[in-house]
VOGU-3710 file (C-alpha; in Angstrom, 3 decimals, decimal comma):
1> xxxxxxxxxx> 36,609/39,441/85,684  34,603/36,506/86,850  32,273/38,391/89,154  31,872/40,867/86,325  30,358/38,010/83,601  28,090/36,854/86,517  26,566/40,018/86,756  26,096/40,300/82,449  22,910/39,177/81,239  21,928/35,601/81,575
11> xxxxxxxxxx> 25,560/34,709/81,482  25,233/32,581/85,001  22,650/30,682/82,232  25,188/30,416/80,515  27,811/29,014/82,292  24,929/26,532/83,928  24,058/25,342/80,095  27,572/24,300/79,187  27,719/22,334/82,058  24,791/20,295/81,534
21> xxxxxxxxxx> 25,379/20,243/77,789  28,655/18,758/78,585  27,337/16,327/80,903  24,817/15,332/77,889  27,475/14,585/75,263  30,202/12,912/77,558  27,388/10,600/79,483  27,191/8,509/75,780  30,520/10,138/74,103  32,798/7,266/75,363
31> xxxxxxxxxx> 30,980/4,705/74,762  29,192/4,911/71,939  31,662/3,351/69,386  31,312/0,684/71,736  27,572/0,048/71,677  27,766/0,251/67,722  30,422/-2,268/67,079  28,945/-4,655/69,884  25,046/-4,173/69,542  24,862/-3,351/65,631
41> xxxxxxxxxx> 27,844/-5,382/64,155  29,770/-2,206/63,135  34,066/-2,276/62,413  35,689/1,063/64,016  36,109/2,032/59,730  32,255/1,907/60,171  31,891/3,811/62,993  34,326/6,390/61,628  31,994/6,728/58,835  28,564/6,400/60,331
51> xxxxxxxxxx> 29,721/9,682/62,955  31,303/11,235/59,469  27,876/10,938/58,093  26,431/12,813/60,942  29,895/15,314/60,540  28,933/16,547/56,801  25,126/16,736/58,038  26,364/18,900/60,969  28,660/20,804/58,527  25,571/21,703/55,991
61> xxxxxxxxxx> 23,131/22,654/58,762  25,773/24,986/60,922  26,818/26,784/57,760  23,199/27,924/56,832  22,260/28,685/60,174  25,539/30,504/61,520  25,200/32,763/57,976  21,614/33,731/58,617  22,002/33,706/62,241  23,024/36,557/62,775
71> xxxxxxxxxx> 20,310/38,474/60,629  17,308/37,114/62,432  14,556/39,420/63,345  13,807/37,233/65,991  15,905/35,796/69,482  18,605/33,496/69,043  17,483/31,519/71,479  14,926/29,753/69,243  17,291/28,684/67,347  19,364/26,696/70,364
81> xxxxxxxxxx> 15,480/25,368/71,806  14,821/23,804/68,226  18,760/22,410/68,292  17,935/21,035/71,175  14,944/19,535/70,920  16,576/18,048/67,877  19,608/16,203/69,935  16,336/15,166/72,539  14,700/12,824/69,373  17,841/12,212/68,514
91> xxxxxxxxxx> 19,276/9,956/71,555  15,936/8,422/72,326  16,027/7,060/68,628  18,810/4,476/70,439  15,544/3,509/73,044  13,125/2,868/70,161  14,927/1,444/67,133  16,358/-1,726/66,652  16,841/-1,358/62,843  20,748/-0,385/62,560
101> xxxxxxxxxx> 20,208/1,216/59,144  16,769/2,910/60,289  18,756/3,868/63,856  21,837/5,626/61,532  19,633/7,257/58,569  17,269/8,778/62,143  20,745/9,404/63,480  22,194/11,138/61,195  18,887/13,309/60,256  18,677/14,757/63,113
111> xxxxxxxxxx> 22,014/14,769/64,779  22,658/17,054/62,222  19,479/19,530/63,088  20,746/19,603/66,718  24,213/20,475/65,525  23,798/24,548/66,011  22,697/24,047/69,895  26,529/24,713/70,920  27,665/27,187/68,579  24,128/29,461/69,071
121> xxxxxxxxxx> 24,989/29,412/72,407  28,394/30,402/72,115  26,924/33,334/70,065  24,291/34,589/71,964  26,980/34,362/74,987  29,211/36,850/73,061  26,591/39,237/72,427  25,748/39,491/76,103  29,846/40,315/76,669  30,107/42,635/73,314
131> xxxxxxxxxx> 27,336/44,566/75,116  29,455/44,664/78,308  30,955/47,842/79,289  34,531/46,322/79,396  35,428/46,042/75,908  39,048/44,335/76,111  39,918/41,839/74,394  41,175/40,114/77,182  37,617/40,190/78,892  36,011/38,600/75,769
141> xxxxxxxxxx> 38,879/35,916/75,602  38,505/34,772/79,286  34,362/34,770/78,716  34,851/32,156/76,255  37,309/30,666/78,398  35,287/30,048/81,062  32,476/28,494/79,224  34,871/26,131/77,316  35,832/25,366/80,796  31,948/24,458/81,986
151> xxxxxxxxxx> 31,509/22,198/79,408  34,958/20,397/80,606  33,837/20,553/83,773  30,709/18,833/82,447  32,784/16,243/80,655  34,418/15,616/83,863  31,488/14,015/85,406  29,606/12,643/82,532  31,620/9,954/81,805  31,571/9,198/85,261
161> xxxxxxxxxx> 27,880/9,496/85,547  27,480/7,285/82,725  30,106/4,436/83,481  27,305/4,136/86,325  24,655/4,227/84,172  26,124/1,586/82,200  26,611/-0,632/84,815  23,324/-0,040/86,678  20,979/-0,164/83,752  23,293/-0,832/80,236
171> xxxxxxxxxx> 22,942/1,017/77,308  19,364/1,788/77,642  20,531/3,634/81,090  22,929/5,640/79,094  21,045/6,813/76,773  17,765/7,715/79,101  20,890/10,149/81,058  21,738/11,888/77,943  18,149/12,473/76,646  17,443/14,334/80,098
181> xxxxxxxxxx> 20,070/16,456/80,535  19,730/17,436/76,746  16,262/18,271/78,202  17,670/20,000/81,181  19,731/22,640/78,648  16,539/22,864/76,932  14,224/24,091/80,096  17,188/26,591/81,432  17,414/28,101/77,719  13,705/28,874/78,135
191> xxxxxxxxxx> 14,720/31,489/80,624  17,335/33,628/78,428  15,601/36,384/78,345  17,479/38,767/76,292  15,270/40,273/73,371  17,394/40,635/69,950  16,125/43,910/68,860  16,083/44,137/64,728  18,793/46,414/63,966  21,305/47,207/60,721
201> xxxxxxxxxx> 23,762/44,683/60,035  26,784/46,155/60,599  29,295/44,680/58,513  33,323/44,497/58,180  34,645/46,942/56,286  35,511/46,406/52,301  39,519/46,892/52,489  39,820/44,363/55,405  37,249/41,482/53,557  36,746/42,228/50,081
211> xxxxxxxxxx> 33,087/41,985/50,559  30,819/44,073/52,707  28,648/40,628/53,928  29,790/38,033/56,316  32,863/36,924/54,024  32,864/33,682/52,608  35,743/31,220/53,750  36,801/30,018/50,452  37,482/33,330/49,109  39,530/34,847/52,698
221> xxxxxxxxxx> 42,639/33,346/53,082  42,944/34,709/56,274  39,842/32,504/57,521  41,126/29,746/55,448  44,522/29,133/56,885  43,716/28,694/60,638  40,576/27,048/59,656  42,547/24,311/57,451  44,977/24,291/60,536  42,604/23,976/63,306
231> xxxxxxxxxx> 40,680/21,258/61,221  43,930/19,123/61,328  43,822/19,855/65,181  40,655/18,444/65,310  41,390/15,639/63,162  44,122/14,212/65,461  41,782/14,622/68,389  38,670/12,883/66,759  41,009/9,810/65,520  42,218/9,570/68,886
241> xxxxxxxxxx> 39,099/10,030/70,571  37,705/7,242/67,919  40,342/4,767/69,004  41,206/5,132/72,979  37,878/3,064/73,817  39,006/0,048/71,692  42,887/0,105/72,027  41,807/0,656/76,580  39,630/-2,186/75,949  40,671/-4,545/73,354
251> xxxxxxxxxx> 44,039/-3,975/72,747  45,284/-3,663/76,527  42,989/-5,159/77,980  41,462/-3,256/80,316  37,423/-2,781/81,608  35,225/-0,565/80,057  35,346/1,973/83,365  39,013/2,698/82,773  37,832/4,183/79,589  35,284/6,591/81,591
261> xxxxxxxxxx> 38,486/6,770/84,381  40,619/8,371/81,392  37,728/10,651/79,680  36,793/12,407/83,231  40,469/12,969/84,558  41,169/14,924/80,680  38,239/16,905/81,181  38,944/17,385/85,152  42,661/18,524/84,438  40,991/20,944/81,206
271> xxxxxxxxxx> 38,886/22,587/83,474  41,911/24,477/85,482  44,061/24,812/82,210  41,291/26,424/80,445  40,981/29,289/83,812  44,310/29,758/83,581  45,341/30,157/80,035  42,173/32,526/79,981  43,428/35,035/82,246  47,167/35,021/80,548
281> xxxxxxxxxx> 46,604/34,803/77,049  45,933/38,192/76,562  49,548/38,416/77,200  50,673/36,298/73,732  49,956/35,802/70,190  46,624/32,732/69,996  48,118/31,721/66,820  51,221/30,823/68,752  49,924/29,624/71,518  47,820/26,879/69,042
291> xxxxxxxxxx> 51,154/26,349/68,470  52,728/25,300/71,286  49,232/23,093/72,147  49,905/21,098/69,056  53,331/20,663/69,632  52,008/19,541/72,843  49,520/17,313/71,576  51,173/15,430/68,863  54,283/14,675/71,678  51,675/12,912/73,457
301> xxxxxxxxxx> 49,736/11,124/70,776  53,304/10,088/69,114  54,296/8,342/72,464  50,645/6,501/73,132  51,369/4,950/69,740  55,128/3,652/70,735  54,252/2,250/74,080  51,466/-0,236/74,865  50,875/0,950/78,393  47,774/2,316/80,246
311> xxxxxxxxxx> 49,815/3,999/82,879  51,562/5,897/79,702  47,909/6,891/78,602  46,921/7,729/81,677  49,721/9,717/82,719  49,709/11,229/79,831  46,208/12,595/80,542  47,668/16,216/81,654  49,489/16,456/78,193  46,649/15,877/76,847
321> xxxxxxxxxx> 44,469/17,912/78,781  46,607/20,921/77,915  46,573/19,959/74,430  42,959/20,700/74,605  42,080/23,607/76,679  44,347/25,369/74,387  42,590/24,067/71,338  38,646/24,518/72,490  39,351/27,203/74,978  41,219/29,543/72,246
331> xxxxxxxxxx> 40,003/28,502/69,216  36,657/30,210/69,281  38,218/33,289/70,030  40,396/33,664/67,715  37,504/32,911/65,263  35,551/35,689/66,952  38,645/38,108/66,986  39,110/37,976/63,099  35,174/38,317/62,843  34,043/40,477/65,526
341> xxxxxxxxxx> 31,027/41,806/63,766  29,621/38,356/63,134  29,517/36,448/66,185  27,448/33,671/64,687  29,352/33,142/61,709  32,522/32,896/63,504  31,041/30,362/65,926  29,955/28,173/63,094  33,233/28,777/61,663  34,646/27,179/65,562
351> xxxxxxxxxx> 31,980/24,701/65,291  32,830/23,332/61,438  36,479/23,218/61,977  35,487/20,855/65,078  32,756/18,989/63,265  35,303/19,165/59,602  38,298/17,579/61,619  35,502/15,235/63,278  34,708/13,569/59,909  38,491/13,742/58,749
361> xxxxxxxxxx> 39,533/12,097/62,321  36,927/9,062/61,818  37,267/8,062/58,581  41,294/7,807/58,725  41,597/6,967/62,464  38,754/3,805/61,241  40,926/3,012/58,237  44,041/2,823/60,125  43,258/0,808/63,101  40,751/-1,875/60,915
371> xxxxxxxxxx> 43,852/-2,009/58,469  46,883/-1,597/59,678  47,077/-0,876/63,798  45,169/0,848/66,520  48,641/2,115/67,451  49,376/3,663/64,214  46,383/5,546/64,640  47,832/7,577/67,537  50,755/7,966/65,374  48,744/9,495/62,655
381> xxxxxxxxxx> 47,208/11,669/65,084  50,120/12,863/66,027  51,530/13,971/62,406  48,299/15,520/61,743  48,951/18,141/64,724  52,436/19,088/63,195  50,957/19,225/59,895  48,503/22,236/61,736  51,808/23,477/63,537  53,426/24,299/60,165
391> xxxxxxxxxx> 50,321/25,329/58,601  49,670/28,191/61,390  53,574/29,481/60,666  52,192/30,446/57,878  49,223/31,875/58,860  49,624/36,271/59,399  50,295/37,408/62,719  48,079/40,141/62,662  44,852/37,817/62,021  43,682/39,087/65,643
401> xxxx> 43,534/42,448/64,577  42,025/42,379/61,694  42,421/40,967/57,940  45,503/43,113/56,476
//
């Protein structure tokens, strides 16, 4: 199956995009809530709500785009250069702005403008593999797979390459990295060259939506169940992902490259996990295995919380890891499974849950460790994830074929 996406339209652009793009985010992603509490005075409850700013603004901008996106009478890949370009101004605001309420309102503008980049690119992706002459659904599940993979296997080396970065040339270092390999997505999108031809929208049929357009969430219960679910998946991620920087290096202790150590051996174990549970999960249910991943997850978050130990955390790295290549390798597709007609929609659908449960995450995993413990945090991240358990129980089983 591999060989066969290589040889689909600009999907070897693809592949090379996520792995820059997740070199980009995970060069500054660990570090960042440091660099805001030490260089602009900010408490983690702060933080938390400073990124939740830039959540909502994400949330807003992917909705309108991924519901129009797919209508455009023009390529998609405008869209994703403009995104880009967008998360470009937006790091080298950090370079030129000393002003910490000038440097969040900038911020938060036009993180949020940049915030289709990923999602577009998912979407344009699928189109190349719906026009593929292997229509299984076990073809389109390992495509997204793989590219969830990429952008691990990007995240494996950009906290690396910016732990150097940090040490080399500080912040300013950092934050020159991420600006050119946002720039470096932005030049290899230029040469996607597949023209989106204006055609009829084709649209869902009425007995399986209720409504002949892209349906809205609110109104489909069978989009708003796993959404609600996956957003609580998200939200114990985001808390924890919030908190592991401080509780590595305030709370036990530790330097500021053991935080990079624990960010690139995650996203090194995710990139195998991700392979692999894309060539078997044709095999089972995606609802259940979501299931199993946040049973998974909130074991591991539960026992961070109990023991005060980096070799627990960092041990605990390949729980985690499976945790998420589960989570982000699966949980586009079964977005795009329940909307296969709308592969922009469903990829903002992905994208909000992620950015949703990135708001939720911040603001509570803030609140707890500023009020009560950085530990409990973990805790709380940990309930969250059986909350989503429970939730998809209840979601139908048949969500992959269709709404019924």
């Amino acid at each position: 199956m591999f060989i066969e996406l290589l040889r689909l339209n600009n999907y070897k652009i693809y592949i090379l995009n996520m792995v820059f793009l997740g070199v980009a985010i995970a060069i500054t992603a660990p570090y960042m809530v440091i660099y805001m509490t030490e260089n602009h005075g900010m408490t983690v409850t702060g933080f938390g709500l400073f990124m939740g700013a830039g959540a909502i603004g994400s949330f807003i901008v992917n909705t309108i785009v991924g519901r129009v996106s797919d209508r455009l009478p023009f390529d998609r890949k405008y869209l994703i250069l403009a995104a880009l370009l967008m998360e470009v101004i937006t790091y080298s605001l950090f370079l030129i702005l000393n002003e910490t309420w000038i440097l969040v309102a900038g911020f938060i503008l036009f993180y949020s403008l940049g915030a289709p980049a990923m999602p577009q690119l998912y979407a344009s992706a699928r189109e190349s593999v719906n026009d593929a002459k292997n229509n299984s659904s076990n073809f389109k599940t390992f495509a997204n797979t793989l590219l969830r993979s990429m952008f691990s296997f990007g995240f494996l080396f950009g906290p690396l390459i910016g732990s150097v970065l940090l040490i080399r040339y500080d912040f300013i270092g950092l934050f020159i990295g991420a600006i050119f390999m946002f720039f470096m997505v932005f030049v290899s999108t230029l040469f996607i060259r597949n023209k989106k031809v204006p055609r009829e929208q084709e649209v869902i049929p009425a007995q399986m939506l209720g409504e002949a357009e892209a349906p809205k969430l609110f109104k489909t219960p069978a989009l708003l169940i796993p959404f609600i679910a996956f957003t609580f998946l998200q939200m114990g991620q985001w808390s924890y992902l919030l908190n592991m920087p401080i509780y590595v290096t305030q709370f036990l202790g530790e330097g500021n490259e053991k935080v990079g150590l624990l960010s690139s051996i995650c996203a090194g174990l995710e990139v195998p996990f991700m392979i692999g549970i894309g060539l078997v999960a044709s095999r089972f249910a995606t609802k259940h295995l979501l299931m199993v991943a946040g049973v998974i997850g909130s074991m591991f978050f539960i026992t961070v919380g109990f023991f005060n130990s980096f070799t627990v955390i960092l041990v605990g790295q390949v729980f985690l890891a499976m945790f998420l290549a589960v989570i982000l390798g699966l949980g586009i597709s079964y977005f795009q499974d329940v909307l296969p007609k709308f592969p922009g929609y469903a990829s903002t659908l992905y994208a909000n849950g992620m950015i949703v449960g990135q708001l939720l995450g911040n603001l509570m995993g803030g609140l707890i460790s500023d009020y009560i413990s950085v530990q409990y945090s973990f805790i709380a991240s940990g309930i969250m994830l059986i909350i989503a358990v429970v939730m998809f129980g209840f979601a139908k089983n048949e969500v992959k074929e269709g709404f019924q």
